[in-house]
N, C-alpha and C positions, 0 to 999 in steps of 0.2 A: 504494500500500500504506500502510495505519494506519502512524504511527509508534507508541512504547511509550507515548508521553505519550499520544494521541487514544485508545489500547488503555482506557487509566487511566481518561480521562474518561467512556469508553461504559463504565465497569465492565464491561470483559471480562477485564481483570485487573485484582487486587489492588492497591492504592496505601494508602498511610496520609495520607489526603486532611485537612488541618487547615483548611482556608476555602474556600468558592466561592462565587463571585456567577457574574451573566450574561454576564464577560468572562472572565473565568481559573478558575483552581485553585489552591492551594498544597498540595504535600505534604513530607512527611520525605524527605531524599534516604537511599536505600537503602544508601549508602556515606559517611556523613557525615565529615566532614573535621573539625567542631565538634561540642564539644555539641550548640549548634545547627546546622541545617543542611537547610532549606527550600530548596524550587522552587518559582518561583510561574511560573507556565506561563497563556498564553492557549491558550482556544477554539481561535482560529484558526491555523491549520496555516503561518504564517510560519517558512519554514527558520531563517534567523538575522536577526538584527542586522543584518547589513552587504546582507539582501536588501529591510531597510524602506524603506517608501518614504513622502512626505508625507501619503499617505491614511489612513497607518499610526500617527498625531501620537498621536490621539485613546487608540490601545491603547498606546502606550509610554508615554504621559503615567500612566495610568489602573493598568499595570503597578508604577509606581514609586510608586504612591501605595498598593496593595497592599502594597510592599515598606514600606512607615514604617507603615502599617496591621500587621503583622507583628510588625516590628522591636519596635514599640510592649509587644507580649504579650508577644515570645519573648526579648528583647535586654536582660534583667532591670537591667543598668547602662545601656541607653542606647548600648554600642558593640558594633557589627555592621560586616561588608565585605559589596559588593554584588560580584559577578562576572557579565557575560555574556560567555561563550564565543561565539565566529564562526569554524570551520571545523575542522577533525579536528587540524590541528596544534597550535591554542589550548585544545584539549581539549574540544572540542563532542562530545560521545556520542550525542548524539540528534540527529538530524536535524529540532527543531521549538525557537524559542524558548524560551528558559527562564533566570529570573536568581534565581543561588544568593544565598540568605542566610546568611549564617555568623555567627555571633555564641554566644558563651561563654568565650573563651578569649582571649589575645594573639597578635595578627598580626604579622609582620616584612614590610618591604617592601628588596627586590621581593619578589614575591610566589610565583616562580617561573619 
């Protein structure tokens, strides 16, 4: 079954889609935490984080280079937090990669 993200990218539902090339997408998270408050999500249907494997270099390298590509536009001073979630207890909601950008406001750590 589709996750909500793969829904987004086929345009079968709605997203507020701000960048895509041939590997990901980034959109508004529909619950933003910041000001800012992007997803940048891959194509490909990788569960999480903790399910990548070495063949996987190439889209996590490529992922994080989206996220300072981003940061760049959206992170008007320059400070932004990355987050990826890996599994329902870390607060993973969707069952497919995705690392939040957050940036507008001040962070405290820990972070939760």
């Amino acid at each position: 079954m589709a996750t909500l993200f793969e829904k987004i990218a086929a345009g079968e539902i709605p997203g507020d889609i701000v960048y895509r090339d041939d590997i990901c997408f980034v959109l508004q998270d529909i619950a933003p935490q910041a000001p800012t408050h992007l997803l940048i999500i891959p194509f490909q249907p990788l569960k999480s984080v903790a399910e990548a494997r070495e063949k996987d270099a190439a889209l996590l390298g490529h992922l994080l280079l989206v996220v300072q590509k981003m940061a760049q536009k959206y992170a008007e001073d320059g400070n932004f937090r990355t987050i990826i979630n890996s599994g329902e207890r870390a607060g993973q909601s969707v069952p497919h990669l995705h690392i939040h950008l957050l940036a507008g406001r001040d962070f405290s750590w820990p972070p939760g």
